[in-house]
DRENDO-1510 file (C-alpha; in Angstrom, 1 decimal, always signed):
<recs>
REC; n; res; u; v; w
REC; 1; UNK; +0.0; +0.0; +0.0 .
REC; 2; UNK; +2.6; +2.9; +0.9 .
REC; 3; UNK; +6.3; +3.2; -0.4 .
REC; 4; UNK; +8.9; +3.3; +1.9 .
REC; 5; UNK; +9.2; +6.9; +1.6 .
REC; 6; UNK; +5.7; +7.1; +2.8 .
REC; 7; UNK; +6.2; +4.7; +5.7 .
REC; 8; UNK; +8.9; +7.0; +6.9 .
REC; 9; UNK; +6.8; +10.2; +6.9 .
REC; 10; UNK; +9.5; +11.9; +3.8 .
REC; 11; UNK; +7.5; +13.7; +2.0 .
REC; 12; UNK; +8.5; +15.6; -0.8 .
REC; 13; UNK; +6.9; +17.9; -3.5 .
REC; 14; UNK; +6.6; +17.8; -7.0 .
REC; 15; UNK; +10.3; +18.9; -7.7 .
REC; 16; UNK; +11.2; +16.4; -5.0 .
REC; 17; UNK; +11.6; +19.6; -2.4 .
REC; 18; UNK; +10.8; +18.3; +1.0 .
REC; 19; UNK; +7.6; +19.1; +2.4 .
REC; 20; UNK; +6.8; +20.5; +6.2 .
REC; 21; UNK; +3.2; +21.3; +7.5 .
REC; 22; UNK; +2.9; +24.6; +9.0 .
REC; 23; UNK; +1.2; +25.5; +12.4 .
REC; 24; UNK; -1.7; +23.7; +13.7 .
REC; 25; UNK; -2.2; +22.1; +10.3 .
REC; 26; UNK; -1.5; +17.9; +10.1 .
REC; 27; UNK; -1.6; +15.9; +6.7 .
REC; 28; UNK; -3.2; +12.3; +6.5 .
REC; 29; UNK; -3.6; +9.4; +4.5 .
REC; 30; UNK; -7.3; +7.7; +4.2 .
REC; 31; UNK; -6.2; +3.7; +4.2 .
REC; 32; UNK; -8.4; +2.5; +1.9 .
REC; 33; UNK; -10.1; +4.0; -0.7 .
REC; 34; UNK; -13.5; +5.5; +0.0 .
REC; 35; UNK; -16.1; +2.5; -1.9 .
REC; 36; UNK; -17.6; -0.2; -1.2 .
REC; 37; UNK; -17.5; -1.6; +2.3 .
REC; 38; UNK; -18.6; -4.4; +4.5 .
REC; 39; UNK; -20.4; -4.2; +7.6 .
REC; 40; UNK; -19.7; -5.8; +11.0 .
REC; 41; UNK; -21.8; -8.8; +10.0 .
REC; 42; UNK; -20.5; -9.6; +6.7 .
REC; 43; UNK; -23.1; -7.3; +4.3 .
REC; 44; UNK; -21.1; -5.7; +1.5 .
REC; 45; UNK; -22.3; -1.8; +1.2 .
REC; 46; UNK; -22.0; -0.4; -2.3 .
REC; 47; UNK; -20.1; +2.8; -2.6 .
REC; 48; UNK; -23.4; +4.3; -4.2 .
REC; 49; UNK; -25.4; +3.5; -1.1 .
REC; 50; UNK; -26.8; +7.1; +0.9 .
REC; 51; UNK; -25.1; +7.1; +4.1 .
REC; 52; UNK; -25.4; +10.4; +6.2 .
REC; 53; UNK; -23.7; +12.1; +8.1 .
REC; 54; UNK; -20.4; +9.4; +8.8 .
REC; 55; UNK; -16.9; +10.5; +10.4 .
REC; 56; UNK; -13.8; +8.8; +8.9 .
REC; 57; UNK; -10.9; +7.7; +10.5 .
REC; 58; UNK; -6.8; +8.4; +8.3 .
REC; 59; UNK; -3.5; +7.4; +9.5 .
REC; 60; UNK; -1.6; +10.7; +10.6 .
REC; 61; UNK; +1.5; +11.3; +8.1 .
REC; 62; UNK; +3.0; +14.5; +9.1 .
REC; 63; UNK; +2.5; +17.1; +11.6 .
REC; 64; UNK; +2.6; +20.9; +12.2 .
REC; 65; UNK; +5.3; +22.1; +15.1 .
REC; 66; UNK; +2.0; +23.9; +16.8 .
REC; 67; UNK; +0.2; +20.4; +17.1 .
REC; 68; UNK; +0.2; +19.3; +20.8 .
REC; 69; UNK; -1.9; +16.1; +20.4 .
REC; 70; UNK; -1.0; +14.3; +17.6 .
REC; 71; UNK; +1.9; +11.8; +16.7 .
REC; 72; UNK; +2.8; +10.4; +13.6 .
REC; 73; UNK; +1.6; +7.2; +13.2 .
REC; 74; UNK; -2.0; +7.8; +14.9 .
REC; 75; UNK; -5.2; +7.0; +13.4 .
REC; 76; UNK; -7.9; +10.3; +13.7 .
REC; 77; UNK; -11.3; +10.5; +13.4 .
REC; 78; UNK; -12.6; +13.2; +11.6 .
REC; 79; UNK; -15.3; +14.9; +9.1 .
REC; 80; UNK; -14.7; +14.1; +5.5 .
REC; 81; UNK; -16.4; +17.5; +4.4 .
REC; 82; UNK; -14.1; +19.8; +6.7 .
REC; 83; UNK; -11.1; +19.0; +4.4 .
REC; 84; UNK; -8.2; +20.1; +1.9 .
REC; 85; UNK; -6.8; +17.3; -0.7 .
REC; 86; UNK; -3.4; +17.4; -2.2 .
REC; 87; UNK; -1.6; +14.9; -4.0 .
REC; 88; UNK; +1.6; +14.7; -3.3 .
REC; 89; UNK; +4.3; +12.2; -5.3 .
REC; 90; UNK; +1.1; +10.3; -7.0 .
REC; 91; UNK; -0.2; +9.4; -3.3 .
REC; 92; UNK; -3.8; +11.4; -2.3 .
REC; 93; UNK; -3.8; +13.2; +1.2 .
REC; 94; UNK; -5.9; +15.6; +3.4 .
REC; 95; UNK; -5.1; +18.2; +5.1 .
REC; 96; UNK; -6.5; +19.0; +8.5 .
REC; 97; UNK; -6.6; +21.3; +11.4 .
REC; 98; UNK; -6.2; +19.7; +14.7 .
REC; 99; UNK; -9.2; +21.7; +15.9 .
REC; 100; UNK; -11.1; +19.6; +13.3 .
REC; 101; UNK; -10.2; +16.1; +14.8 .
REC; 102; UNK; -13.2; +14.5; +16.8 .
REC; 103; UNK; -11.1; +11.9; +18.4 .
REC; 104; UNK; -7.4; +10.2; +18.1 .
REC; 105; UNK; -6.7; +6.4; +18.5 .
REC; 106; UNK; -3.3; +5.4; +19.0 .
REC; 107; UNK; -1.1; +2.8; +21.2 .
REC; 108; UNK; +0.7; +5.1; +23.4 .
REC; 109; UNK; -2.4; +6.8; +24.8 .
REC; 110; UNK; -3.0; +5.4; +28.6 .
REC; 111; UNK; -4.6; +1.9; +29.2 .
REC; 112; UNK; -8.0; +2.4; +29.8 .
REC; 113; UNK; -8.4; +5.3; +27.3 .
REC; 114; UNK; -10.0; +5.0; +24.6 .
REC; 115; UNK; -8.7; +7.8; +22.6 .
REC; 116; UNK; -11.9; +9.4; +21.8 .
REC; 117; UNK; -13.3; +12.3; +23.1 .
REC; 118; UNK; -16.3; +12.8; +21.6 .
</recs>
């Protein structure tokens, strides 16, 4: 799924120019793409199918020096229409505010925490 280069969080431009996130501003990568699904009891969801109102949850690739919360590596849970894409190197990414993340999941969080704060 990612190059090594992504695995590693080097990011670079279009000329190949390294690329840092400004501010309170973090950059991640949706896993899979956004189609069809299945649901927790096996039932395959078409991508055409109406769904309301549904948060997603993207890997965290890069951070902003002014974000206090979030780690590489974390997985966040956030609103698909509050965002920026950018493609960067042929790979698709979003760009976020940390303001704009409902919840973060992530191993280093304290047992017994869930990692959401809804």
């Amino acid at each position: 799924m990612a190059t090594k280069a992504k695995q590693n969080g080097d990011l670079s431009g279009e000329d190949g120019i390294p690329v840092k996130m400004l501010n309170d501003r973090i950059l991640v990568s949706l896993g899979e793409a956004e189609g069809e699904r299945r649901s927790s009891g096996g039932i395959l969801i078409p991508a055409t199918a109406q769904v309301g109102k549904r948060l997603s949850w993207a890997q965290v690739v890069a951070v902003g020096p002014n974000v206090r919360n979030l780690e590489t590596g974390d997985q966040v849970l956030f609103n698909p229409e509050d965002r920026y894409e950018v493609e960067v190197r042929g790979f698709d990414y979003i760009i976020l505010r940390e303001r704009d993340v409902h919840a973060v999941a992530a191993e280093r969080l304290d047992e017994g925490s869930t990692g959401l704060y809804l």
